[in-house]
C-alpha positions as a Markdown table, in Angstrom:
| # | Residue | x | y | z |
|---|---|---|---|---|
| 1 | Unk | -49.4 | -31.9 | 88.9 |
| 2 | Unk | -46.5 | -34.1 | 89.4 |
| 3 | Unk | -47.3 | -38.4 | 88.6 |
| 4 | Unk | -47.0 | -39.9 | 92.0 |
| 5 | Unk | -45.2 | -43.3 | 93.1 |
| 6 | Unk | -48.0 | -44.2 | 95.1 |
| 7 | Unk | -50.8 | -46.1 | 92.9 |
| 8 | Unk | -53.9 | -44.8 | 95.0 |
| 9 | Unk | -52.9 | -41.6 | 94.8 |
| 10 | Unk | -52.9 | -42.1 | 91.3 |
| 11 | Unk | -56.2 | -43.7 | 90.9 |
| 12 | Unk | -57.9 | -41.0 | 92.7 |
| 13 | Unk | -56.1 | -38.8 | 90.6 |
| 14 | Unk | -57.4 | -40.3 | 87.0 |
| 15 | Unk | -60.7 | -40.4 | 89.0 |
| 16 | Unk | -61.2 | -36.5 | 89.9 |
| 17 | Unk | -60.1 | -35.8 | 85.8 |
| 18 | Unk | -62.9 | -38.0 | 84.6 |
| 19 | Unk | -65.8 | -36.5 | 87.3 |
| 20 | Unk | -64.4 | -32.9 | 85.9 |
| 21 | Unk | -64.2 | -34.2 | 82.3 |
| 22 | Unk | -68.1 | -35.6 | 82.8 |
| 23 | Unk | -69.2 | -32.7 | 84.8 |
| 24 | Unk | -68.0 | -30.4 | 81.9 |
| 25 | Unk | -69.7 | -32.9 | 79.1 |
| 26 | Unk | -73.2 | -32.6 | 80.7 |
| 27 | Unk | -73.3 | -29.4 | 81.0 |
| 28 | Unk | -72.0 | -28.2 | 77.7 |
| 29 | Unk | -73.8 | -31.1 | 75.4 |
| 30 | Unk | -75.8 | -29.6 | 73.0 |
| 31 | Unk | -78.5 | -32.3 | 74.1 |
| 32 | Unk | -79.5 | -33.1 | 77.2 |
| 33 | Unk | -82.1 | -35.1 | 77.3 |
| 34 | Unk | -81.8 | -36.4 | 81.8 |
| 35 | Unk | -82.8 | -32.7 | 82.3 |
| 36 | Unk | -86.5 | -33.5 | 80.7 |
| 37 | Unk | -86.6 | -37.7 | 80.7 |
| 38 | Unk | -86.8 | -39.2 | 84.1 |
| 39 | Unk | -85.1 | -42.4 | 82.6 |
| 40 | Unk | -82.2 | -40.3 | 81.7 |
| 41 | Unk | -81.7 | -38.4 | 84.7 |
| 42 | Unk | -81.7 | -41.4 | 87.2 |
| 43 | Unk | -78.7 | -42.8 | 85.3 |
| 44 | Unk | -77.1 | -39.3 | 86.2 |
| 45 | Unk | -78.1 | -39.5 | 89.8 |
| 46 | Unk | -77.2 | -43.2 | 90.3 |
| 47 | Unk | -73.6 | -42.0 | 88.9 |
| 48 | Unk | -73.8 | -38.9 | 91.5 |
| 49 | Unk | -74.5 | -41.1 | 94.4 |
| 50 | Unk | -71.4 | -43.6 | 93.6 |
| 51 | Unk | -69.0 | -41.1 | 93.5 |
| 52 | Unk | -70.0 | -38.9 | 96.7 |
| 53 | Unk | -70.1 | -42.1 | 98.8 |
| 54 | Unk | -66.4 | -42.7 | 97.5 |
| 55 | Unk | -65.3 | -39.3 | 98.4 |
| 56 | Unk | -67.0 | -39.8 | 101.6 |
| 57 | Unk | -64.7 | -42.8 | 101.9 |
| 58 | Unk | -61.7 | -41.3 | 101.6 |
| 59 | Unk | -62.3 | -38.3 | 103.3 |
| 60 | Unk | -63.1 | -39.9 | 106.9 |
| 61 | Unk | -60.1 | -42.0 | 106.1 |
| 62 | Unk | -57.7 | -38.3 | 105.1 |
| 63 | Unk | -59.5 | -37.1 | 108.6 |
| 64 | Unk | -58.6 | -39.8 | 111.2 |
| 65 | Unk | -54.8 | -39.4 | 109.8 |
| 66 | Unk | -54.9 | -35.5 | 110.2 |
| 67 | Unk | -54.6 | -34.7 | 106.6 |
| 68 | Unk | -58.2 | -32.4 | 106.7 |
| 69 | Unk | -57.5 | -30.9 | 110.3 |
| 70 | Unk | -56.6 | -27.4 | 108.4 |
| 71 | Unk | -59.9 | -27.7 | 106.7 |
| 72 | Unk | -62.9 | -25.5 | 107.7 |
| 73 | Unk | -65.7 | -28.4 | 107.4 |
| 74 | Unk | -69.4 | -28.6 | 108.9 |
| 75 | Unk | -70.6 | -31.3 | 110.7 |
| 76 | Unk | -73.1 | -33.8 | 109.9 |
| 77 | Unk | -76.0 | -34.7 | 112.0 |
| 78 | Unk | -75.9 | -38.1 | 110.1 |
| 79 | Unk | -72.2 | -40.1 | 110.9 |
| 80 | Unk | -70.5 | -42.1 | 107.7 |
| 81 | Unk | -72.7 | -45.5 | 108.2 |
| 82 | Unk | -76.0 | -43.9 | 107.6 |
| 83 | Unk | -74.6 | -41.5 | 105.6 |
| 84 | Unk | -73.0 | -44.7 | 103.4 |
| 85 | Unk | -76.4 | -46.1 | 103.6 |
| 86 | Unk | -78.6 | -43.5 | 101.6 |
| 87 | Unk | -76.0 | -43.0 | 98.8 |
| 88 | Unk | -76.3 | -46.8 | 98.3 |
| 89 | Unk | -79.5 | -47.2 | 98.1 |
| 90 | Unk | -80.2 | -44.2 | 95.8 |
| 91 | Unk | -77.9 | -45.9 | 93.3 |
| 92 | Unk | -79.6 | -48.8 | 93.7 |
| 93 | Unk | -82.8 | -47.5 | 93.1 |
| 94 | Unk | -81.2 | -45.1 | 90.4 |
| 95 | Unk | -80.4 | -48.7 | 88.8 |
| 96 | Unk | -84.2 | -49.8 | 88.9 |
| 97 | Unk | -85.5 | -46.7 | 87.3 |
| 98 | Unk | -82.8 | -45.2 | 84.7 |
| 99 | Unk | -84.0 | -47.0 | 81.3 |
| 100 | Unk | -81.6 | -44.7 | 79.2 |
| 101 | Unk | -77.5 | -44.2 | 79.5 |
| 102 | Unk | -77.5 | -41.5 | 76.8 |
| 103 | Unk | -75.5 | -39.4 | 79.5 |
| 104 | Unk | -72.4 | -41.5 | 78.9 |
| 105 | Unk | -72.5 | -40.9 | 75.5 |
| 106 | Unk | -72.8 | -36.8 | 76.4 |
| 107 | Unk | -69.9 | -35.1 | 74.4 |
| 108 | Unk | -69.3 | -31.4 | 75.2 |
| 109 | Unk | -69.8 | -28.3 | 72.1 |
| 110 | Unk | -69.1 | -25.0 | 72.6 |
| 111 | Unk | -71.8 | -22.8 | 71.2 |
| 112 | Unk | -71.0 | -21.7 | 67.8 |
| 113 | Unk | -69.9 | -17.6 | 67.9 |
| 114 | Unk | -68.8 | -15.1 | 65.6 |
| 115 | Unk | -64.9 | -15.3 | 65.1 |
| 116 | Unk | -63.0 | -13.0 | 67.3 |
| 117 | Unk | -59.3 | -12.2 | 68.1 |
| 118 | Unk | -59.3 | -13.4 | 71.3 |
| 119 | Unk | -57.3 | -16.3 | 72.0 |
| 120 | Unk | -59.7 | -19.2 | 73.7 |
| 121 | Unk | -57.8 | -22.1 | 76.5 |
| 122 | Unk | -59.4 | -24.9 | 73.6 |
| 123 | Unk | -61.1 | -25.2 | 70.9 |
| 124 | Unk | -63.2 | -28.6 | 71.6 |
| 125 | Unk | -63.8 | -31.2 | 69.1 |
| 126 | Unk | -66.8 | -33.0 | 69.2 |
| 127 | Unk | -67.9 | -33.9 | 66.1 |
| 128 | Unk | -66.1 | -34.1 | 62.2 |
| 129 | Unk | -66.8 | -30.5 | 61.4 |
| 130 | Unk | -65.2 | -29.1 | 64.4 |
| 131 | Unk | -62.0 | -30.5 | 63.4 |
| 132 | Unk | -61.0 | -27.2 | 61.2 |
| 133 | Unk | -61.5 | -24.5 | 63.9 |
| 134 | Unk | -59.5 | -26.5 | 66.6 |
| 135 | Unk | -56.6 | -26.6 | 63.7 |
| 136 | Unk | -57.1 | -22.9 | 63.1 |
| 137 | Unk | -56.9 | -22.2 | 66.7 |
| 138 | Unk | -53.3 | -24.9 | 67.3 |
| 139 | Unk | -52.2 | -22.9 | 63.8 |
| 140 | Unk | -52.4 | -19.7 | 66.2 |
| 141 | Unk | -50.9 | -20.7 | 69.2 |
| 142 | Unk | -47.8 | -22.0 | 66.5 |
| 143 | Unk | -47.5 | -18.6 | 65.3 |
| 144 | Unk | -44.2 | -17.2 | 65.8 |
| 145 | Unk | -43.4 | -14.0 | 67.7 |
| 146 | Unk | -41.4 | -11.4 | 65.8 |
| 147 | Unk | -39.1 | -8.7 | 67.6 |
| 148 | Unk | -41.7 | -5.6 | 66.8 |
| 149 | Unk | -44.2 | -7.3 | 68.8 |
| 150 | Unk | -45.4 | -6.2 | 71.8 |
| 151 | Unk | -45.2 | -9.0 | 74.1 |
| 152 | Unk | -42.1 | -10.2 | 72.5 |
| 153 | Unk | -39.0 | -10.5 | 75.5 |
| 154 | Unk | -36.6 | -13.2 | 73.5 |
| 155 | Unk | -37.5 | -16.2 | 75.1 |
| 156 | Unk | -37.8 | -19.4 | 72.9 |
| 157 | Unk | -40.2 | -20.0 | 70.5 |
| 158 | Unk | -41.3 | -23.5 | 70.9 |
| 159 | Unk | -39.2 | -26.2 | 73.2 |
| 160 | Unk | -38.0 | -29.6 | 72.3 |
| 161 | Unk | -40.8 | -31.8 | 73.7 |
| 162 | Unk | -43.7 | -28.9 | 71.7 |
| 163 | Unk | -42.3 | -30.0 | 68.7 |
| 164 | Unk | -41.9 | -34.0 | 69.2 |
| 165 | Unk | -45.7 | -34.1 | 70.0 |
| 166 | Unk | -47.3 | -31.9 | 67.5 |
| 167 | Unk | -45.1 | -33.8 | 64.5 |
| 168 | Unk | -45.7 | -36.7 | 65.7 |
| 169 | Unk | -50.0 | -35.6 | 66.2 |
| 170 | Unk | -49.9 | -33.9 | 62.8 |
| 171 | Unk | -48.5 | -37.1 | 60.9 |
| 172 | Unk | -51.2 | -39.2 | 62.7 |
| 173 | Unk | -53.9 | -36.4 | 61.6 |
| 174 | Unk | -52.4 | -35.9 | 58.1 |
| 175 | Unk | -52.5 | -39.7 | 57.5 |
| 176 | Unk | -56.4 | -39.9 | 58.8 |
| 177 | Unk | -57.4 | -37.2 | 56.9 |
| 178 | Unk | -56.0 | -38.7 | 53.7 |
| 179 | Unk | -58.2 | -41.7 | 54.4 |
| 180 | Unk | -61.5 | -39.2 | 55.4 |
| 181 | Unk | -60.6 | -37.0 | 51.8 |
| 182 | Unk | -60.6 | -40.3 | 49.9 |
| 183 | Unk | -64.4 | -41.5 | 50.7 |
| 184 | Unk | -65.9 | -38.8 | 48.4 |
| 185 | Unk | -64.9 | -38.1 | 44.9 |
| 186 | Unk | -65.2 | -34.4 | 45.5 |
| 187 | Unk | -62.2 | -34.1 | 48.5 |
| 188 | Unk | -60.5 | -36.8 | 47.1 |
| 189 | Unk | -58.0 | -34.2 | 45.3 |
| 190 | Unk | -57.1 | -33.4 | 49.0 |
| 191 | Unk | -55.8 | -36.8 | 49.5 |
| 192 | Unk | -52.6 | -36.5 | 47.5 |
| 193 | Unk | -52.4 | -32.7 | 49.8 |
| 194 | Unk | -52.4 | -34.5 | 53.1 |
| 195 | Unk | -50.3 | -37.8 | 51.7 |
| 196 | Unk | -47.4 | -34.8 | 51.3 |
| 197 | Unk | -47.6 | -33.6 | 54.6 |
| 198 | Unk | -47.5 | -37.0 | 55.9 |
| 199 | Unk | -44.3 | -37.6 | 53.8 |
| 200 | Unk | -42.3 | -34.7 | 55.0 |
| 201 | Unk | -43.5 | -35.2 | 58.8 |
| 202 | Unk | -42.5 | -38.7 | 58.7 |
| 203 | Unk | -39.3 | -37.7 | 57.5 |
| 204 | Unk | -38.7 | -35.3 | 59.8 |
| 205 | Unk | -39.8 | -36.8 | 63.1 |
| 206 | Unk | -36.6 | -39.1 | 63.3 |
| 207 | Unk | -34.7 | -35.8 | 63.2 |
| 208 | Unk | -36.1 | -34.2 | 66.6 |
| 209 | Unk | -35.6 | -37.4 | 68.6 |
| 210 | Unk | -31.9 | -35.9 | 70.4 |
| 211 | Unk | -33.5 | -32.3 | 70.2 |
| 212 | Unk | -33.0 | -31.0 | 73.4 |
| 213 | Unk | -33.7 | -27.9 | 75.5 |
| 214 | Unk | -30.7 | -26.0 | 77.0 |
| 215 | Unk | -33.3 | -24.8 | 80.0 |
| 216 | Unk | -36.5 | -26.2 | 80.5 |
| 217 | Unk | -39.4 | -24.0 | 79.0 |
| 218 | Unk | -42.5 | -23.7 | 77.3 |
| 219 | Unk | -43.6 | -20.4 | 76.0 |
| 220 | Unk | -47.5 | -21.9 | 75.5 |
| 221 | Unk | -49.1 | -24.3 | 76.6 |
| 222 | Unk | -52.1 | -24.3 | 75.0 |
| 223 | Unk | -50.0 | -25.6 | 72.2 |
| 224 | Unk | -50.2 | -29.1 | 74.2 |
| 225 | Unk | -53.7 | -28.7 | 75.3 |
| 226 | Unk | -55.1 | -28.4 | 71.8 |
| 227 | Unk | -52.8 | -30.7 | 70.7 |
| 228 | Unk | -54.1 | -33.3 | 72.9 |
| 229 | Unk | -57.8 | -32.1 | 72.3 |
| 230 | Unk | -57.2 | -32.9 | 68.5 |
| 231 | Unk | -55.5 | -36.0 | 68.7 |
| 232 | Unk | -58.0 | -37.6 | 71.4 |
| 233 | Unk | -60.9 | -37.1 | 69.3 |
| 234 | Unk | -59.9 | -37.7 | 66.6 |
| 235 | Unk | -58.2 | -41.0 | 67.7 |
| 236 | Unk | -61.7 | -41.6 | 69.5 |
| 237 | Unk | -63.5 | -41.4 | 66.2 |
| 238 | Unk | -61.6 | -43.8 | 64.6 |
| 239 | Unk | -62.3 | -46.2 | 67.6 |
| 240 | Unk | -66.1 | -46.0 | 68.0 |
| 241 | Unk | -65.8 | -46.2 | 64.1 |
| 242 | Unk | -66.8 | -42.7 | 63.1 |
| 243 | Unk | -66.6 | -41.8 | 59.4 |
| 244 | Unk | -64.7 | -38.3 | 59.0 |
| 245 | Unk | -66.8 | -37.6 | 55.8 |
| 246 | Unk | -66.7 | -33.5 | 55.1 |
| 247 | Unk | -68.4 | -31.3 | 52.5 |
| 248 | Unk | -65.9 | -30.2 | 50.0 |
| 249 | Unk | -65.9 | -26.5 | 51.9 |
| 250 | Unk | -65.3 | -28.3 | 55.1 |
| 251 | Unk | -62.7 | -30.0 | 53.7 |
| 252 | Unk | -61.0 | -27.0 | 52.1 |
| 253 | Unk | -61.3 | -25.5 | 55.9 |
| 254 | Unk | -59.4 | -28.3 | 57.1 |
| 255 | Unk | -56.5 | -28.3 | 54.6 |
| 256 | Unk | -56.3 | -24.5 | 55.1 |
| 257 | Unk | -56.1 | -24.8 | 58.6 |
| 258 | Unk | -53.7 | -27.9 | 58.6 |
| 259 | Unk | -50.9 | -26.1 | 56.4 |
| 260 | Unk | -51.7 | -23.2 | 58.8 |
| 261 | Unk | -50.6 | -25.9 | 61.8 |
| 262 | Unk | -47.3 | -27.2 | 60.1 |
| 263 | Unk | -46.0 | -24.1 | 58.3 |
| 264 | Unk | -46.5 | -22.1 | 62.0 |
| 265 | Unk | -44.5 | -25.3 | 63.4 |
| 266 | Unk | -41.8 | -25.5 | 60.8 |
| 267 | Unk | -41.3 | -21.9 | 61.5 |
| 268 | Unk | -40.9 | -21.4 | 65.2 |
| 269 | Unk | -38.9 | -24.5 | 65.0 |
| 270 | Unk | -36.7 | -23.4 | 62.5 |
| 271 | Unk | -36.8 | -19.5 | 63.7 |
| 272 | Unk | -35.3 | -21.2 | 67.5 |
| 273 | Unk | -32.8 | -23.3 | 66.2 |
| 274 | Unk | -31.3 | -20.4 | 64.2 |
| 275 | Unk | -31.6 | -17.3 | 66.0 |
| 276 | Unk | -28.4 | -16.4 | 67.9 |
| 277 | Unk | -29.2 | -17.0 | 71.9 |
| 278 | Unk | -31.3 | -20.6 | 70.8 |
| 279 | Unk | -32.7 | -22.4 | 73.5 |
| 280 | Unk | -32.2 | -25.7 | 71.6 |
| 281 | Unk | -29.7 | -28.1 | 71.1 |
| 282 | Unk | -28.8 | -31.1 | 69.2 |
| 283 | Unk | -27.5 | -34.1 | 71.9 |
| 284 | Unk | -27.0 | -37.1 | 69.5 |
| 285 | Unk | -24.7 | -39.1 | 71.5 |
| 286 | Unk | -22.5 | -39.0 | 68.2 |
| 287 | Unk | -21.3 | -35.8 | 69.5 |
| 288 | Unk | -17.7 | -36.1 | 71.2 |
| 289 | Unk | -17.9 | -32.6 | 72.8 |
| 290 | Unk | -21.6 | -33.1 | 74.1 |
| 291 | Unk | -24.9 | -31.1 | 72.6 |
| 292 | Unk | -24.1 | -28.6 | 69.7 |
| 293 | Unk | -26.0 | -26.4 | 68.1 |
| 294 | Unk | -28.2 | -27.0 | 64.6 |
| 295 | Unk | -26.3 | -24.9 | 62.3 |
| 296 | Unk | -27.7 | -23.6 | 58.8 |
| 297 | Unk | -27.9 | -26.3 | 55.8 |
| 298 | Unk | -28.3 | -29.3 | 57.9 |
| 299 | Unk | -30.4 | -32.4 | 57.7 |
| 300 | Unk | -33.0 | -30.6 | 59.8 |
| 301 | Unk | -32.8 | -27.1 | 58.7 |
| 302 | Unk | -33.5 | -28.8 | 55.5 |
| 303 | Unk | -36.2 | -30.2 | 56.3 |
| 304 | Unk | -37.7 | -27.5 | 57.9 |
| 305 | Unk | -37.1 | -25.7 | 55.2 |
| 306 | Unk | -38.8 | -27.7 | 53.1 |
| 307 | Unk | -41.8 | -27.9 | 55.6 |
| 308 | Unk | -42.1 | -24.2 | 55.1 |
| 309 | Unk | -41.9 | -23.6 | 51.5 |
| 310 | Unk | -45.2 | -26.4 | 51.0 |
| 311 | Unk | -48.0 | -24.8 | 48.8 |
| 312 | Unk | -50.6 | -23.0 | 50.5 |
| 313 | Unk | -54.2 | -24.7 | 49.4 |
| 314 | Unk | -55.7 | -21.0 | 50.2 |
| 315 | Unk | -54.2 | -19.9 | 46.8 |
| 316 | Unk | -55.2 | -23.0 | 44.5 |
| 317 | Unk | -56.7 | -26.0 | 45.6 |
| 318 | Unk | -54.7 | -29.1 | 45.2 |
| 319 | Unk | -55.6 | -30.6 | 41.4 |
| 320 | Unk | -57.2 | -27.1 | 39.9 |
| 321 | Unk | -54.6 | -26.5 | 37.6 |
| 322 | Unk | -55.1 | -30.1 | 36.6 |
| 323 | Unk | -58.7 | -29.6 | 36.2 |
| 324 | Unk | -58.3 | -26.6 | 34.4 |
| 325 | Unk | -56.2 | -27.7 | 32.0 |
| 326 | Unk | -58.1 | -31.0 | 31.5 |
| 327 | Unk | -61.2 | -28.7 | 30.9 |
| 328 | Unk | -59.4 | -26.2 | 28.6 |
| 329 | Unk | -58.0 | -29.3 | 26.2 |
| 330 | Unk | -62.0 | -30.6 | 26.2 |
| 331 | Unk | -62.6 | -27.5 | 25.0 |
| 332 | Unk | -60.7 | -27.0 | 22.6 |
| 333 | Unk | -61.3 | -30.5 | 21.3 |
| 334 | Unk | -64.8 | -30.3 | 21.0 |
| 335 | Unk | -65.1 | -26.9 | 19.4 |
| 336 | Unk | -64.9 | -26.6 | 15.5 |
| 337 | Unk | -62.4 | -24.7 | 13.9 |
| 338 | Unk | -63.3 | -21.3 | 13.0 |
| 339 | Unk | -64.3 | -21.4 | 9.2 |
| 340 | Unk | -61.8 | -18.0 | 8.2 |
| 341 | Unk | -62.0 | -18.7 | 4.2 |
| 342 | Unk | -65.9 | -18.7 | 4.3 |
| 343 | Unk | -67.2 | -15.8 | 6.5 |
| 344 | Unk | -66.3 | -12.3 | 7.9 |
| 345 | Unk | -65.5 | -12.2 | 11.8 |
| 346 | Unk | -68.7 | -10.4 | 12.0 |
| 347 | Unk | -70.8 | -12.4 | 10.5 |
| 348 | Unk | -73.4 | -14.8 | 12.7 |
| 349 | Unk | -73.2 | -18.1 | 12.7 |
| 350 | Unk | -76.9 | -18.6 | 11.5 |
| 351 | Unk | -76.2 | -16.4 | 8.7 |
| 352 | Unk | -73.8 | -18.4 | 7.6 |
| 353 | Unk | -74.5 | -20.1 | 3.9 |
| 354 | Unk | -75.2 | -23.7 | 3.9 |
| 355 | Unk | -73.8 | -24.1 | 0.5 |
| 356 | Unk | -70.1 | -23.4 | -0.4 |
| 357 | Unk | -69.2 | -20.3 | -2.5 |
| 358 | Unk | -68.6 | -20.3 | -5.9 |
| 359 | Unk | -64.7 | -20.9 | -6.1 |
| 360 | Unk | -63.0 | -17.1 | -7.6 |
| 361 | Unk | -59.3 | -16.5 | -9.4 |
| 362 | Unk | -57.1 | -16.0 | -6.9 |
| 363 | Unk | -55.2 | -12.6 | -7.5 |
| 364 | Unk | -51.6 | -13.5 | -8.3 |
| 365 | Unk | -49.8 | -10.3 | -5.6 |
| 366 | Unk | -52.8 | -9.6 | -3.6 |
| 367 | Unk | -52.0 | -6.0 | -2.5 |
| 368 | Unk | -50.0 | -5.3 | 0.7 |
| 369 | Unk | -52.9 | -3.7 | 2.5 |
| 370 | Unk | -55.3 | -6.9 | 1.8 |
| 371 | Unk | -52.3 | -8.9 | 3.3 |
| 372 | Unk | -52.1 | -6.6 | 6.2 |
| 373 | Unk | -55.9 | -6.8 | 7.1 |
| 374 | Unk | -56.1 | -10.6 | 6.2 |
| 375 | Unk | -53.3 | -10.8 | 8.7 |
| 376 | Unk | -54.6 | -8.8 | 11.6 |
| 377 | Unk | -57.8 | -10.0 | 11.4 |
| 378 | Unk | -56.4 | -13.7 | 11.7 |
| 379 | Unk | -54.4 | -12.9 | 14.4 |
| 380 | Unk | -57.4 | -11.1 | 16.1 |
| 381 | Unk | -59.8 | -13.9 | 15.4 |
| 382 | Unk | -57.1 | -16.6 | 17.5 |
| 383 | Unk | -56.1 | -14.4 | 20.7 |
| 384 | Unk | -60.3 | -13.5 | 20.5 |
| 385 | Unk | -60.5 | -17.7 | 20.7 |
| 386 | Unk | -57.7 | -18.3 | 23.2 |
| 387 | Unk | -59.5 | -15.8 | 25.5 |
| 388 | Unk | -62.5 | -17.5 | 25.5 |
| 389 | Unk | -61.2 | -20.5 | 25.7 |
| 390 | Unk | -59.6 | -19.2 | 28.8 |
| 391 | Unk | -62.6 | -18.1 | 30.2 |
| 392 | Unk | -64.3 | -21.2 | 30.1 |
């Protein structure tokens, strides 16, 4: 729907969003209490009442101008006065008795189901640990299209405007999530993952502000819906002062899912600007000759580039081979030397003798064979240590 000029229009515009918005919220919150509490449900109704006598309003005022005369509407036995007069005074006595406005505070879930293929509209965000499946889903809707597929016709992959807004979300995301990874010492090895996406977004969002599209298009857009899903909840926890605290698997969910999102984006965007028939163009006023196209081995190929080729934390999580090491040299340090000169490779340790052996001549030329097995059975007794050094 196209913004209009005229500021009423607008209003009622902004005002039939939020009663669809609401209407959606009560009737997918996973509590819902004004169904069972009289308290809570008169707030509901008082609400009701408001907005009907509104719309009642404004369409007597759409009818005397001619606006509803193509409409097929029944006829009240009650005119707009009385009609005025019992939606008032149900809000007003909706006022007296609600005692409870835990429907404002309604936020809509969507009942958790086993994952499928099938693309949803939105994955909604209501709470922390939703935050990874709506970033799985914007990660999908990202994904580029490839010749052999079936729906593929060679139209663009992403437009212009797609890729402004999910750079500029991700880099407020990345940055948020930085500051959620750091409140617990086990995600805070995720903070230096996110800090790097934040880096390269930041340096690459300068870089798309000329980007334009040679015709106007948008293969998807979902892309902006969940976009806008993420970003609004996200920026609405932050507001009301919600902690993003996750579980360390939650947390390894959500940096999955975000390099999923960015490495999808990079992609597309870099598979568009490159292929031969690109939708997109590069109009910085620099230019002489007008927009040109974003050859290979630029600034922003670069980058893109670079965007791409980030580690994936599916493979090893940020700081394991850190750890790893850290916990091999501990190890190593606190584990006493093998005692070779005092007892066989067989022998147990509890069978060892507490008191040294009696010292014996030395053999001037030890045979070759002695040397040989002395030899092997060194070098068998350090890659037998190394491996289980490895293992722990």
């Amino acid at each position: 729907m196209s913004v209009s000029q005229d500021p009423t229009v607008e209003l009622w515009r902004h005002a039939a969003i939020e009663l669809l918005a609401a209407s959606h919220a009560l009737s997918a919150a996973s509590n819902q209490p004004w169904r069972a509490d009289p308290g809570a449900g008169w707030w509901v109704l008082g609400d009701v009442a408001v907005a009907l006598e509104a719309v009642l309003v404004l369409d007597t005022r759409l009818e005397e101008v001619g606006v509803l005369s193509g409409h097929d509407r029944s006829v009240s036995a009650m005119g707009l006065a009385e009609q005025r007069m019992v939606l008032s005074q149900t809000a007003r006595v909706a006022g007296w008795e609600a005692r409870t406005a835990a429907a404002d505070e309604a936020i809509a879930r969507v009942p958790r189901q086993a994952r499928s293929s099938v693309l949803q509209p939105v994955s909604l965000v209501a709470a922390p640990e939703d935050l990874a499946g709506a970033q799985e889903m914007l990660g999908r809707f990202l994904s580029p299209m490839v010749a052999r597929d079936s729906f593929y016709c060679e139209e663009p992959e992403i437009s212009a405007e797609c890729a402004r807004q999910v750079a500029a979300s991700q880099l407020f995301l990345c940055r948020t999530f930085a500051h959620a990874a750091a409140y617990s010492a086990t995600t805070s090895v995720f903070v230096r993952f996110f800090e790097q996406r934040a880096e390269v977004l930041a340096a690459w969002q300068p870089q798309l502000s000329y980007l334009i599209d040679v015709s106007a298009h948008e293969p998807n857009m979902r892309r902006f819906w969940q976009q806008s899903e993420l970003t609004t909840a996200v920026a609405r926890m932050v507001d009301h002062g919600v902690r993003i605290k996750l579980q360390p698997g939650q947390m390894v969910e959500l940096a999955r899912a975000t390099h999923t999102v960015t490495h999808n984006l990079g992609k597309s965007l870099r598979r568009e600007l490159l292929r031969a028939n690109s939708n997109l163009r590069d109009g910085h006023p620099r230019h002489e000759y007008g927009p040109v196209r974003v050859g290979k081995s630029s600034k922003l190929e670069t980058t893109l580039t670079d965007l791409v080729k980030m580690p994936n934390p599916t493979n090893r999580s940020p700081g394991s081979a850190t750890h790893s090491s850290e916990q091999r040299s501990s190890t190593s340090w606190t584990r006493p030397p093998h005692p070779l000169g005092q007892r066989h490779r067989s022998q147990p340790l509890a069978e060892r003798p507490t008191t040294p052996p009696r010292s014996r001549p030395t053999p001037a030329a030890p045979p070759a064979t002695r040397s040989a097995r002395c030899t092997t059975g060194v070098i068998g007794m350090r890659t037998g240590g190394t491996r289980a050094l490895e293992h722990c």
